[in-house]
HTML snippet that shows the backbone in 3Dmol.js (N, CA, C, O; Angstrom):
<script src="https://3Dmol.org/build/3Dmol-min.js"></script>
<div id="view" style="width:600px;height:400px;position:relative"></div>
<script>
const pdb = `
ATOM      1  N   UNK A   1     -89.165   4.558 -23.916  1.00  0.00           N
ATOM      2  CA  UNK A   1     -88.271   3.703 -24.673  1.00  0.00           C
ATOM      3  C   UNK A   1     -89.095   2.607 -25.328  1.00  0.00           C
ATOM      4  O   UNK A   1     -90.010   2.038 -24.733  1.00  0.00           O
ATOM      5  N   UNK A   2     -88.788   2.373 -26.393  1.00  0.00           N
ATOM      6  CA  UNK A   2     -89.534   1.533 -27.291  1.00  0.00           C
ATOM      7  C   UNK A   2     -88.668   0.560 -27.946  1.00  0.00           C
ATOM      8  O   UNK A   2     -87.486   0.818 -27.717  1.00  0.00           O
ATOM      9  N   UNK A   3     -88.866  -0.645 -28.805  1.00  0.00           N
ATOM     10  CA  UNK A   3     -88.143  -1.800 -28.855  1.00  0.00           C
ATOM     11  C   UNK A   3     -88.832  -2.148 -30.477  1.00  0.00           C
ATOM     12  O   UNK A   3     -89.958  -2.642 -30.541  1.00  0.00           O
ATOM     13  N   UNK A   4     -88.037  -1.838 -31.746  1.00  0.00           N
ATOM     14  CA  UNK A   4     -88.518  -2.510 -32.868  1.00  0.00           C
ATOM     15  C   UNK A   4     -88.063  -3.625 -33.163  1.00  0.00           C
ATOM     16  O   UNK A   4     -87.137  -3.494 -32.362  1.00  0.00           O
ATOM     17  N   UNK A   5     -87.802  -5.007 -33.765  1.00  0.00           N
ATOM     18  CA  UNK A   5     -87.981  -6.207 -34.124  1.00  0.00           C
ATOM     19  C   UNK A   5     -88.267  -6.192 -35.777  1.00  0.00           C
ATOM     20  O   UNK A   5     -89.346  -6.099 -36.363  1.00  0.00           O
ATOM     21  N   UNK A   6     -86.739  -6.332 -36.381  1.00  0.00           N
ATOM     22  CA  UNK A   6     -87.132  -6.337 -37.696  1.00  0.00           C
ATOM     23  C   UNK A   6     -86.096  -7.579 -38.175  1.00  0.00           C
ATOM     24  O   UNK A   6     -84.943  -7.960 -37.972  1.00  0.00           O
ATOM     25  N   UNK A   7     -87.373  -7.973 -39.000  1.00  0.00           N
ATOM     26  CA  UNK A   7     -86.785  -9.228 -40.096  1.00  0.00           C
ATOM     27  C   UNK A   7     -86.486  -9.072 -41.009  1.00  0.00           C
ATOM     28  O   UNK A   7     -87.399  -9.270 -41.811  1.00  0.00           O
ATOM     29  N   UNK A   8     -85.412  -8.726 -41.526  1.00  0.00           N
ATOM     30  CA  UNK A   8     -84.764  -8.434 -43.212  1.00  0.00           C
ATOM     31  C   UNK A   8     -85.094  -8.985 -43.660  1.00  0.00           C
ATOM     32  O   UNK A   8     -85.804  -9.767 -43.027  1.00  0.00           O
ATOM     33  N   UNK A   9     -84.996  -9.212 -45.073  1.00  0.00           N
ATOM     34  CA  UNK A   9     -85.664  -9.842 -46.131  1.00  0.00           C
ATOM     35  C   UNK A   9     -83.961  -9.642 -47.476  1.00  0.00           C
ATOM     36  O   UNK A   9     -83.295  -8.641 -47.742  1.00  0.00           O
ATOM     37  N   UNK A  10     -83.855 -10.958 -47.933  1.00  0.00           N
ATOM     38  CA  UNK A  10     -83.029 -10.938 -48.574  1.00  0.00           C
ATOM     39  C   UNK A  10     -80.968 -10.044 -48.335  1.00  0.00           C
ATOM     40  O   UNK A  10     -80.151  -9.650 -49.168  1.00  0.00           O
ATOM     41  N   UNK A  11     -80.953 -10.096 -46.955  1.00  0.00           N
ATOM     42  CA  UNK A  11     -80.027 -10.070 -47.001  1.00  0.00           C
ATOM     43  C   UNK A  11     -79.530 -10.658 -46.087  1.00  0.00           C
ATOM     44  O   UNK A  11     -80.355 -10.890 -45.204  1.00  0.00           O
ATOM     45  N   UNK A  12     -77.673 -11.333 -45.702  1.00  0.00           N
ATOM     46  CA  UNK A  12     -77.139 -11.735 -44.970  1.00  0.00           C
ATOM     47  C   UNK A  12     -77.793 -11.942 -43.444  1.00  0.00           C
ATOM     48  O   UNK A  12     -77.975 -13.055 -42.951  1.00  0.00           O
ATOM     49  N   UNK A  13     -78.081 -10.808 -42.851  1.00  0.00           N
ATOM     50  CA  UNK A  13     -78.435 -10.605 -41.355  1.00  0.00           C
ATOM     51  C   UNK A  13     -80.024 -11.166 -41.216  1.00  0.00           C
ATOM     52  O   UNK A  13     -80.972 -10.991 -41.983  1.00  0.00           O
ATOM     53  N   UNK A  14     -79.943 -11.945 -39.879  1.00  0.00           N
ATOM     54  CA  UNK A  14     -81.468 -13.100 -39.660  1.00  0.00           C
ATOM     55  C   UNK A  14     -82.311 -11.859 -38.926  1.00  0.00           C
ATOM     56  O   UNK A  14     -83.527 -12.016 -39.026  1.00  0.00           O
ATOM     57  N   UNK A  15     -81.865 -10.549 -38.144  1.00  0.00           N
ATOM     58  CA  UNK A  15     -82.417  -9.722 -37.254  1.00  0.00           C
ATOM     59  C   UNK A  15     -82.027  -8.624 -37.296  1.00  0.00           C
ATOM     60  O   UNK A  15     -80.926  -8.419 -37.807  1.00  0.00           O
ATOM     61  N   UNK A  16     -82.785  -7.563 -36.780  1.00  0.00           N
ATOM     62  CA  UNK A  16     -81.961  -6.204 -36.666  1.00  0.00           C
ATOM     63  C   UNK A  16     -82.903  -6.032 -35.250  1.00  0.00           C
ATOM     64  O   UNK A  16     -84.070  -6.411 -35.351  1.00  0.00           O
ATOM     65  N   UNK A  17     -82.375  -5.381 -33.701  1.00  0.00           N
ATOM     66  CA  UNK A  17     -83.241  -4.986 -33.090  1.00  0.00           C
ATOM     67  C   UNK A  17     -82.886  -3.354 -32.419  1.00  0.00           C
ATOM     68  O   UNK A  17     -81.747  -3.170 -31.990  1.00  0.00           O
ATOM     69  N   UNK A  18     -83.542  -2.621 -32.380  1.00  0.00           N
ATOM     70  CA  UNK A  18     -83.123  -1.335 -32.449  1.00  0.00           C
ATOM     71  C   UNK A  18     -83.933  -0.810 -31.353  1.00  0.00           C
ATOM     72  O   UNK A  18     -85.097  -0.567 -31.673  1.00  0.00           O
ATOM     73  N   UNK A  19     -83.730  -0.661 -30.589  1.00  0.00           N
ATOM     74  CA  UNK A  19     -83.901   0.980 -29.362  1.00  0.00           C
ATOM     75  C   UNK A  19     -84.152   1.897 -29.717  1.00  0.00           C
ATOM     76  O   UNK A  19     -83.552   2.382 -30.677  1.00  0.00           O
ATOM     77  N   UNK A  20     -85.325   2.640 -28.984  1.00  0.00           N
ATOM     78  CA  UNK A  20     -85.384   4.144 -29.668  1.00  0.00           C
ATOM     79  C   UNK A  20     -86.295   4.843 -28.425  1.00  0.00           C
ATOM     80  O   UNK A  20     -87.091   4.316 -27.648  1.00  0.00           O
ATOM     81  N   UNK A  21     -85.921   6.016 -28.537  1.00  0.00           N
ATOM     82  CA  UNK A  21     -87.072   7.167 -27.685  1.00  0.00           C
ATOM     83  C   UNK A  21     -88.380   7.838 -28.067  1.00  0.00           C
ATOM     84  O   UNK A  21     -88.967   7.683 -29.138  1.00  0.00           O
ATOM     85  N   UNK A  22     -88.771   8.627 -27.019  1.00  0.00           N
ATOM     86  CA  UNK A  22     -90.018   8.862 -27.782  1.00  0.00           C
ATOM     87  C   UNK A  22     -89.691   9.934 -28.289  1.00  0.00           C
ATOM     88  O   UNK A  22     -90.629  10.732 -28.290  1.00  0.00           O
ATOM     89  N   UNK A  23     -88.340  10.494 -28.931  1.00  0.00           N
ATOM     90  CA  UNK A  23     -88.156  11.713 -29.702  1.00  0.00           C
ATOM     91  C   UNK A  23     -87.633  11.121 -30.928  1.00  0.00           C
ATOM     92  O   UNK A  23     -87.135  11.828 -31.804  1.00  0.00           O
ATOM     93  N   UNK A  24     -87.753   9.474 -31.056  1.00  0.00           N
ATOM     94  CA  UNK A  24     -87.267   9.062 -32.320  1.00  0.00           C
ATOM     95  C   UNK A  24     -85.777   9.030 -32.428  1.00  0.00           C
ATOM     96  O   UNK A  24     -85.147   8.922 -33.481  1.00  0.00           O
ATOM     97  N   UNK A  25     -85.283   9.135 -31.224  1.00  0.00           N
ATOM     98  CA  UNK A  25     -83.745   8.508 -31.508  1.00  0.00           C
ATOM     99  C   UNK A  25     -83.275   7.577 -31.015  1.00  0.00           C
ATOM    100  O   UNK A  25     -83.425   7.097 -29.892  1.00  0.00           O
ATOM    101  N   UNK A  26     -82.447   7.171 -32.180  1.00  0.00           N
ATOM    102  CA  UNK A  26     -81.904   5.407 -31.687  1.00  0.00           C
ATOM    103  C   UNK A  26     -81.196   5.284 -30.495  1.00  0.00           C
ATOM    104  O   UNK A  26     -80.054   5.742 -30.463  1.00  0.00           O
ATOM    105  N   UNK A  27     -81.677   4.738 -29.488  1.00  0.00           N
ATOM    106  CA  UNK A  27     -80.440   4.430 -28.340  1.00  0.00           C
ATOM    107  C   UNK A  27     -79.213   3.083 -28.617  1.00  0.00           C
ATOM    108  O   UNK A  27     -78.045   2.906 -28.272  1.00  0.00           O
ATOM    109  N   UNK A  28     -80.234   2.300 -29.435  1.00  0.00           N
ATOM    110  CA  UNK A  28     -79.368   1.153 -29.688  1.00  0.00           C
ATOM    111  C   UNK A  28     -79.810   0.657 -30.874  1.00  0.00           C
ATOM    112  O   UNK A  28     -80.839   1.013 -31.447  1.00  0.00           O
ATOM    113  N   UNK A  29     -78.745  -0.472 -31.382  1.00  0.00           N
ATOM    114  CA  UNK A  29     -79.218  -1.166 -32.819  1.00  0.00           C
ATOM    115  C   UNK A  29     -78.208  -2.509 -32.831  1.00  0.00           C
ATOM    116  O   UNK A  29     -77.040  -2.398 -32.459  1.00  0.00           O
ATOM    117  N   UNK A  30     -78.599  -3.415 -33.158  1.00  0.00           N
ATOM    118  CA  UNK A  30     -78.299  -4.759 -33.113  1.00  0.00           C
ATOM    119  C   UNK A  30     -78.490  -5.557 -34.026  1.00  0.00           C
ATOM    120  O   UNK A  30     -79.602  -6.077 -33.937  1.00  0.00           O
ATOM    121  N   UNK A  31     -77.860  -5.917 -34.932  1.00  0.00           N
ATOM    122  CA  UNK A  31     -77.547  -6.790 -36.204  1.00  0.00           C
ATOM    123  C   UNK A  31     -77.689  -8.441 -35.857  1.00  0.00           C
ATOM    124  O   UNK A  31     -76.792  -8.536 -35.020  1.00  0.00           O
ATOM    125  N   UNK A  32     -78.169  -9.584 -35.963  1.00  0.00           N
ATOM    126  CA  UNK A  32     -78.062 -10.692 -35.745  1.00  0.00           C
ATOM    127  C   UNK A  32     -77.419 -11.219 -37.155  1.00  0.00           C
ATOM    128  O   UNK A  32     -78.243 -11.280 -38.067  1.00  0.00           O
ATOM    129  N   UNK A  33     -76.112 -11.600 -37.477  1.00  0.00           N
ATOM    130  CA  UNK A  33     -75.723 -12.003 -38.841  1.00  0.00           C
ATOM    131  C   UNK A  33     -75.098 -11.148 -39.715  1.00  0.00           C
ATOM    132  O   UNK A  33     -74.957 -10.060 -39.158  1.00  0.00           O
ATOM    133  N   UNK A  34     -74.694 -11.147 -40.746  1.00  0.00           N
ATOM    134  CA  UNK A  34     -74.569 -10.124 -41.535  1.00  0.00           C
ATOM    135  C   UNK A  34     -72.967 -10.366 -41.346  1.00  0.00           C
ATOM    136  O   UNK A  34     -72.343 -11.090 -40.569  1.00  0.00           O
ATOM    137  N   UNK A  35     -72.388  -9.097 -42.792  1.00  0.00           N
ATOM    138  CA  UNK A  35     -70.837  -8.791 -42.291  1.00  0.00           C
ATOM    139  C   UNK A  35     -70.731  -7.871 -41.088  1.00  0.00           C
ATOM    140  O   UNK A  35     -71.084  -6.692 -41.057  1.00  0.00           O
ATOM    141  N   UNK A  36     -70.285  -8.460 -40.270  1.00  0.00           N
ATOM    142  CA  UNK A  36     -69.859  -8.734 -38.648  1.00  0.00           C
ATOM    143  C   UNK A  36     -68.992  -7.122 -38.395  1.00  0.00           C
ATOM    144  O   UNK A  36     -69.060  -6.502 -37.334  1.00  0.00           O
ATOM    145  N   UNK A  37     -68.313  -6.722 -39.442  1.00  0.00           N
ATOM    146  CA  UNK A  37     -67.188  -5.346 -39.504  1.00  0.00           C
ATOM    147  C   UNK A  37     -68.620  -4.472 -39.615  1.00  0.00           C
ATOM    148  O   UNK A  37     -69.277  -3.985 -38.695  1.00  0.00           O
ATOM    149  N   UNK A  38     -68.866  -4.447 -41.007  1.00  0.00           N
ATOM    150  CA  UNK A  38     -69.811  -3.682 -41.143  1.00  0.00           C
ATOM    151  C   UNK A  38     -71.275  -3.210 -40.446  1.00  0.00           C
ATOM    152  O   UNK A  38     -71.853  -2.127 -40.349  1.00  0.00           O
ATOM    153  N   UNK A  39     -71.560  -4.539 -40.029  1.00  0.00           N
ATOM    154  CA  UNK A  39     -73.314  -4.521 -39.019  1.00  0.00           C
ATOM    155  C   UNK A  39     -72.765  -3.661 -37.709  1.00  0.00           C
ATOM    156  O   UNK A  39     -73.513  -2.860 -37.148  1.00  0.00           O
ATOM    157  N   UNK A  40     -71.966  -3.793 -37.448  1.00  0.00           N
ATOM    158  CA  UNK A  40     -71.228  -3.452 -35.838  1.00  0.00           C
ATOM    159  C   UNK A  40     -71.014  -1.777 -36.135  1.00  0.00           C
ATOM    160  O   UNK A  40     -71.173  -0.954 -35.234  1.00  0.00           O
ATOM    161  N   UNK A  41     -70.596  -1.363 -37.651  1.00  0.00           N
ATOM    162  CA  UNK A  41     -70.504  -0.136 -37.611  1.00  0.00           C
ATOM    163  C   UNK A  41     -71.599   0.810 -38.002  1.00  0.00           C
ATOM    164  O   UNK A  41     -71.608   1.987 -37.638  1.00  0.00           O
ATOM    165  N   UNK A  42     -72.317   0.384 -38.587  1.00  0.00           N
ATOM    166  CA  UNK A  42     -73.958   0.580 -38.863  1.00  0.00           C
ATOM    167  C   UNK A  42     -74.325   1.012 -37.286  1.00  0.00           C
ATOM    168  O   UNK A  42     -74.531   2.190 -36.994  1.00  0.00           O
ATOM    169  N   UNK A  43     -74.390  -0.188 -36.195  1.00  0.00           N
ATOM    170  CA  UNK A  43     -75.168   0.028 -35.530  1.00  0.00           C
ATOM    171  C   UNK A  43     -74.344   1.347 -34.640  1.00  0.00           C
ATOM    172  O   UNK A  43     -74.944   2.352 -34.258  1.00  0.00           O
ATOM    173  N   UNK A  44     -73.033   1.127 -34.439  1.00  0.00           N
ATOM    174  CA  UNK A  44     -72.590   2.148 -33.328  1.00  0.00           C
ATOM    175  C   UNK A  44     -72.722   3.805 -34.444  1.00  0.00           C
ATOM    176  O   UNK A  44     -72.525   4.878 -33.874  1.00  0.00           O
ATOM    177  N   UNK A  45     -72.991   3.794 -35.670  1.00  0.00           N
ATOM    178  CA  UNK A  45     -73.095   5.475 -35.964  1.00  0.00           C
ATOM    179  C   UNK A  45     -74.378   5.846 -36.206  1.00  0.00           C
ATOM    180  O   UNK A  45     -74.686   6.927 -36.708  1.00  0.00           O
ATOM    181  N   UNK A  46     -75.632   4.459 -35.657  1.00  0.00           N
ATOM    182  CA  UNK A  46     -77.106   5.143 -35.927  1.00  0.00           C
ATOM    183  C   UNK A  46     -77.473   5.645 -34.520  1.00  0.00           C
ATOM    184  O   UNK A  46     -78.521   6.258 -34.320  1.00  0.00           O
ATOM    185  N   UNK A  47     -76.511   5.347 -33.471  1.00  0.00           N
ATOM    186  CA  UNK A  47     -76.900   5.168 -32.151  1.00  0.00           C
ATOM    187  C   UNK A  47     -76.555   7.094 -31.692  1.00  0.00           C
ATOM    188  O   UNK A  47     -75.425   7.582 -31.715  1.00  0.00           O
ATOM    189  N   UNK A  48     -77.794   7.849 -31.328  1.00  0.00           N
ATOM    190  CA  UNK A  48     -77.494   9.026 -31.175  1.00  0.00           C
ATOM    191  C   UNK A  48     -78.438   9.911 -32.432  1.00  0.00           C
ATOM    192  O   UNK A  48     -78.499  11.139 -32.494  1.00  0.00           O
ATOM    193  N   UNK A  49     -78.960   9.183 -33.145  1.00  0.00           N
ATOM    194  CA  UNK A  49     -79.062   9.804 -34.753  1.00  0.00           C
ATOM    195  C   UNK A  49     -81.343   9.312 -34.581  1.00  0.00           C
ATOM    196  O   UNK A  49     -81.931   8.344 -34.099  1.00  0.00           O
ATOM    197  N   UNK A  50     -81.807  10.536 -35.236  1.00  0.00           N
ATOM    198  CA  UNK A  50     -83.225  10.296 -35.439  1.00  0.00           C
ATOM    199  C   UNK A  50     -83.354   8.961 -36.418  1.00  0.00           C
ATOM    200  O   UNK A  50     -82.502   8.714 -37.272  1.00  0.00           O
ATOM    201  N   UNK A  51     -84.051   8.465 -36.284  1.00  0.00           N
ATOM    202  CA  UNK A  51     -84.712   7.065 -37.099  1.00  0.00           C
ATOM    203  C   UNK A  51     -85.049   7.517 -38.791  1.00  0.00           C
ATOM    204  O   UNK A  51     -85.016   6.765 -39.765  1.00  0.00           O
ATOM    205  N   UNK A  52     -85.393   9.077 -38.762  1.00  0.00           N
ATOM    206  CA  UNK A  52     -85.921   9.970 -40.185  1.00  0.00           C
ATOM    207  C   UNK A  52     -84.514   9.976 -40.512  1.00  0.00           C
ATOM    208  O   UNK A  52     -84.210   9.213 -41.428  1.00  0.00           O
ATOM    209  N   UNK A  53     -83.293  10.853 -39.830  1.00  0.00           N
ATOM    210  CA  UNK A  53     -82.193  10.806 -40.583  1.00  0.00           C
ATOM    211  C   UNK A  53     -81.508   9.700 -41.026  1.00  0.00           C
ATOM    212  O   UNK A  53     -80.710   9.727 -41.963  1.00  0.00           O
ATOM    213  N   UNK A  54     -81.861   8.507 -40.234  1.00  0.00           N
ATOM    214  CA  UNK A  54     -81.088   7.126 -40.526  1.00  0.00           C
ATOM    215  C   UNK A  54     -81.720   6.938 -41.985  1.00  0.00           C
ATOM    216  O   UNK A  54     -80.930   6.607 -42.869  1.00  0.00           O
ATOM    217  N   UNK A  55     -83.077   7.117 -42.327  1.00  0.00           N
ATOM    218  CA  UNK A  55     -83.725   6.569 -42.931  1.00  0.00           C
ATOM    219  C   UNK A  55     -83.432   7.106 -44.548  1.00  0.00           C
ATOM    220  O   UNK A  55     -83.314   6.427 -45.568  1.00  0.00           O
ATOM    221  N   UNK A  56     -83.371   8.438 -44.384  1.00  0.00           N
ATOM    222  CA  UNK A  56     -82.835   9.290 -45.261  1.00  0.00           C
ATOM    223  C   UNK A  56     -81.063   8.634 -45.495  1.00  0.00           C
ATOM    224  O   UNK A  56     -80.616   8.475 -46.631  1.00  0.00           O
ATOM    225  N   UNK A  57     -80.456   8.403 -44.577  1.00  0.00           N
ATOM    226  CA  UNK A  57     -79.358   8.160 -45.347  1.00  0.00           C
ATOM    227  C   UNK A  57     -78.932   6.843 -46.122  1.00  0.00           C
ATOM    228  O   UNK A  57     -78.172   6.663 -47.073  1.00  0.00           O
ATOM    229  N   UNK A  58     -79.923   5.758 -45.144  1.00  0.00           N
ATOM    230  CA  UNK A  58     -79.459   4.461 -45.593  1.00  0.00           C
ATOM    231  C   UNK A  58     -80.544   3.380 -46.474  1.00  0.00           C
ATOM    232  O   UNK A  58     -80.498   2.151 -46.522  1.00  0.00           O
ATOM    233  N   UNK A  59     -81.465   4.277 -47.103  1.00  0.00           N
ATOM    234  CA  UNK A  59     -82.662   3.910 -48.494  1.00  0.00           C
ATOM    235  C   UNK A  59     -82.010   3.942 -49.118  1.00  0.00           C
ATOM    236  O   UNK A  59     -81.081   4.715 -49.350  1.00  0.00           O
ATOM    237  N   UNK A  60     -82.539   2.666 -49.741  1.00  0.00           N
ATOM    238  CA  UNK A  60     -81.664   2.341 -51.502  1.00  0.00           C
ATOM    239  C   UNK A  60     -80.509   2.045 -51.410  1.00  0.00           C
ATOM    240  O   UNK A  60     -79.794   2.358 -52.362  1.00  0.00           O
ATOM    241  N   UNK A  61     -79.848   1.288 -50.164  1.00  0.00           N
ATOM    242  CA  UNK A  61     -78.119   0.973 -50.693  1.00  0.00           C
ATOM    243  C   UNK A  61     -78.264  -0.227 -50.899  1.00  0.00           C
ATOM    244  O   UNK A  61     -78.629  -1.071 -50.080  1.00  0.00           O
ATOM    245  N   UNK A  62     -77.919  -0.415 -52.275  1.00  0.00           N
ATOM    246  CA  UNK A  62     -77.453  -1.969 -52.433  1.00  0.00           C
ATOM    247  C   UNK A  62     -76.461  -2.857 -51.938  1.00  0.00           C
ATOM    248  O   UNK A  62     -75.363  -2.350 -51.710  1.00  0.00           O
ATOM    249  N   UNK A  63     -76.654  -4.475 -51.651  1.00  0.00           N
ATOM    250  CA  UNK A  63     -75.135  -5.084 -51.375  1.00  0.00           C
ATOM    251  C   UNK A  63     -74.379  -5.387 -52.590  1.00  0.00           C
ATOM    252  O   UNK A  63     -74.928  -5.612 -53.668  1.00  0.00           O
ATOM    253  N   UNK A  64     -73.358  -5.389 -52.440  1.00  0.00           N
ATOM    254  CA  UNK A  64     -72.443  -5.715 -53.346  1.00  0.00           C
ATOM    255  C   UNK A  64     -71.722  -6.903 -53.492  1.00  0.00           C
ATOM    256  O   UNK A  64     -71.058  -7.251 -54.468  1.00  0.00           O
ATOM    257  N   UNK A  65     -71.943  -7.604 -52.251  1.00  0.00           N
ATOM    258  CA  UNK A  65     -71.654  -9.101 -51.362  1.00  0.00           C
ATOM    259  C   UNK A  65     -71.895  -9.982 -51.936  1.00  0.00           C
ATOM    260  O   UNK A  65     -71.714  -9.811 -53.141  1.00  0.00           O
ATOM    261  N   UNK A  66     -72.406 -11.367 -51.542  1.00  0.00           N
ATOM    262  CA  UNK A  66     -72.627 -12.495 -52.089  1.00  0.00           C
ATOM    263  C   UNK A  66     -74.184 -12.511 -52.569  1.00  0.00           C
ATOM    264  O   UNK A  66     -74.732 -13.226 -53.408  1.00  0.00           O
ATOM    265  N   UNK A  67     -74.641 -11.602 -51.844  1.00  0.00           N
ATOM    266  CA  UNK A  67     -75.865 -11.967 -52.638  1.00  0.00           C
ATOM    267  C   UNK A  67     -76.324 -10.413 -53.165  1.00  0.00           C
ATOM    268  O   UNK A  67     -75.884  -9.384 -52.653  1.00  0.00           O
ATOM    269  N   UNK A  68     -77.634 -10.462 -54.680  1.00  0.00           N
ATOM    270  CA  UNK A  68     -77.472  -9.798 -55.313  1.00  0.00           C
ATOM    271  C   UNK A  68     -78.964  -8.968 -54.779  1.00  0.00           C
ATOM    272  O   UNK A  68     -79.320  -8.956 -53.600  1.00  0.00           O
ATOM    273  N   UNK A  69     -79.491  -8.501 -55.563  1.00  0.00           N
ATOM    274  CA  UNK A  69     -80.747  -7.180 -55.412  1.00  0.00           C
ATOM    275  C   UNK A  69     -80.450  -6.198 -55.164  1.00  0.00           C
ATOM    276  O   UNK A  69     -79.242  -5.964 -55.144  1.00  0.00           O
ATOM    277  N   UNK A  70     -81.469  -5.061 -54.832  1.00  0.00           N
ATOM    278  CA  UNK A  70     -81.644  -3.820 -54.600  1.00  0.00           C
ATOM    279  C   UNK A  70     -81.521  -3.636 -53.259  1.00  0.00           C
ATOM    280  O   UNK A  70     -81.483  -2.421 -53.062  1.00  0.00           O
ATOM    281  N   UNK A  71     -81.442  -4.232 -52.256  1.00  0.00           N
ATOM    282  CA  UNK A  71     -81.196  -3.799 -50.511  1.00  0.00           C
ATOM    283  C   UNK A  71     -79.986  -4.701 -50.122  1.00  0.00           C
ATOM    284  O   UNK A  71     -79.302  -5.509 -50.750  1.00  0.00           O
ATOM    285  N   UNK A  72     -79.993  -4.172 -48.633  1.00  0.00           N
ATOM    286  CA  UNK A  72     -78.613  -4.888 -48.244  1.00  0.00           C
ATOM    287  C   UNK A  72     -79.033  -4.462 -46.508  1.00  0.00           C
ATOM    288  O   UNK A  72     -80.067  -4.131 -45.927  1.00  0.00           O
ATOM    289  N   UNK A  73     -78.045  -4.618 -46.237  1.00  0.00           N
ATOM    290  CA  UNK A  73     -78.448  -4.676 -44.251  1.00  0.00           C
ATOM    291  C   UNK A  73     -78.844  -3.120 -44.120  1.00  0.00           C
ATOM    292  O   UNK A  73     -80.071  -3.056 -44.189  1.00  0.00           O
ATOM    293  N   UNK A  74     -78.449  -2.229 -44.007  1.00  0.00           N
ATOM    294  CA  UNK A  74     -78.909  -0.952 -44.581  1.00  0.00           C
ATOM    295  C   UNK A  74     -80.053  -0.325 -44.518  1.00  0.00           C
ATOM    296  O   UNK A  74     -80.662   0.294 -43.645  1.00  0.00           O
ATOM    297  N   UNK A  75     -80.247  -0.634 -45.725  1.00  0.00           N
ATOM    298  CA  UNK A  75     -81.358  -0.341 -46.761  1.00  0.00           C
ATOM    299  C   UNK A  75     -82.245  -1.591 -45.543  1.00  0.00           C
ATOM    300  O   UNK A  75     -83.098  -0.979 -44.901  1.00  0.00           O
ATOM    301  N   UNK A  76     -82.222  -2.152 -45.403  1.00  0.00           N
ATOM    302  CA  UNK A  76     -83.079  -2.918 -44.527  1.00  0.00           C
ATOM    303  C   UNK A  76     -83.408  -2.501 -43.317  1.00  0.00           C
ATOM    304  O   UNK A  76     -84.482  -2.937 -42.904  1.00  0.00           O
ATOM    305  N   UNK A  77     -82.671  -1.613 -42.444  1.00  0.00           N
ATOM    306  CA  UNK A  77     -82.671  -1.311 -41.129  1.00  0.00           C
ATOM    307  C   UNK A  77     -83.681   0.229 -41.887  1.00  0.00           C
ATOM    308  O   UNK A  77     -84.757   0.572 -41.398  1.00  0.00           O
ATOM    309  N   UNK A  78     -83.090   0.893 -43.007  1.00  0.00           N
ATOM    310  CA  UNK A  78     -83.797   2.680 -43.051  1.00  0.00           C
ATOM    311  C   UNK A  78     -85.570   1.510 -43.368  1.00  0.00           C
ATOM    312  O   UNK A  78     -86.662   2.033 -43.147  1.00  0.00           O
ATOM    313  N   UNK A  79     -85.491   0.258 -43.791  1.00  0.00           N
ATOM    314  CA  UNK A  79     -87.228  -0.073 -44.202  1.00  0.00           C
ATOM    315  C   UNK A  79     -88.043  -0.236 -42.869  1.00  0.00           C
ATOM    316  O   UNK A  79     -89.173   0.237 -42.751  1.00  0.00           O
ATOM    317  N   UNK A  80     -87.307  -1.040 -41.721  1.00  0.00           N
ATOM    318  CA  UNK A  80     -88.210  -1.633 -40.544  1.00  0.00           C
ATOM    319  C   UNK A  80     -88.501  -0.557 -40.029  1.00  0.00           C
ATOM    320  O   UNK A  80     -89.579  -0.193 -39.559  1.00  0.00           O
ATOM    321  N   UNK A  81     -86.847   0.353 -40.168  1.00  0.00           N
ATOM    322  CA  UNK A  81     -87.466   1.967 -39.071  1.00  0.00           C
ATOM    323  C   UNK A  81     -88.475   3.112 -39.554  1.00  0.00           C
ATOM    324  O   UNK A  81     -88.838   4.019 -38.804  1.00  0.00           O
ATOM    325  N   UNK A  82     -88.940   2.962 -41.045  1.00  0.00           N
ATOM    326  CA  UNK A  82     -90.256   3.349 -41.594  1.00  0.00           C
ATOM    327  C   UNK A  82     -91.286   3.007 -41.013  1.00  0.00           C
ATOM    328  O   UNK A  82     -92.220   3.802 -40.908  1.00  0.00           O
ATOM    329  N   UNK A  83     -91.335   2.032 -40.619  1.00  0.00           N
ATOM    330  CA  UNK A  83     -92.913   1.263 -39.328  1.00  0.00           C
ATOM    331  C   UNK A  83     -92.893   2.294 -38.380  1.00  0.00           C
ATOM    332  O   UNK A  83     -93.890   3.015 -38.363  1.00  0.00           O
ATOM    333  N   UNK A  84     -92.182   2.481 -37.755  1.00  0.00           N
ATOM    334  CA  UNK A  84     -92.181   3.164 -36.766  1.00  0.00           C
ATOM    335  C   UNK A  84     -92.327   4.676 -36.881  1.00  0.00           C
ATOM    336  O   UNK A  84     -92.456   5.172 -35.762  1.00  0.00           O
ATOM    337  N   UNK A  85     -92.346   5.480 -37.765  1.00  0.00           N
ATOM    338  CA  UNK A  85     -92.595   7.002 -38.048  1.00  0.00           C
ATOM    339  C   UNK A  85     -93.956   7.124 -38.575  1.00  0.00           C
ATOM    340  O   UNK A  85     -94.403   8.229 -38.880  1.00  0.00           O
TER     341      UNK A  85
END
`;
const viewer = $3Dmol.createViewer("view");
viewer.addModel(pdb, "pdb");
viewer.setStyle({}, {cartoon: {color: "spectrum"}});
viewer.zoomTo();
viewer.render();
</script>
């Protein structure tokens, strides 16, 4: 069991901390900030799922929220879990 530590960059959420095995699947995922509905559902449907498939699904989503750019909590969690593959 292994423990990543990621700092978003430009969006809502101050943390993301995520659980994982040594077969690369998420046991857990944890949002610090962010929309509170949404971070909560992020984390309970990556939980069970490879870090490659997360990564594949959630690159490139933009927010649509208060603040603007190309990533969003997301797109931030498929970047930190790239370190790790």
């Amino acid at each position: 069991m292994a423990v990543k530590v990621i700092q978003p960059q430009g969006v809502c959420s101050r943390q993301i901390t995520v659980e994982y095995d040594d077969n690369g699947v998420i046991t857990s995922c944890q949002f610090v900030g962010g929309c509170q509905g949404n971070t909560k559902g992020i984390s309970q449907l990556v939980v069970g799922m490879k870090a490659k498939d997360v990564i594949d699904k959630l690159s490139g989503i933009p927010c649509r929220g208060s603040r603007t750019g190309d990533t969003s909590c997301p797109d931030q969690l498929a970047k930190g879990l790239k370190e790790i593959l």
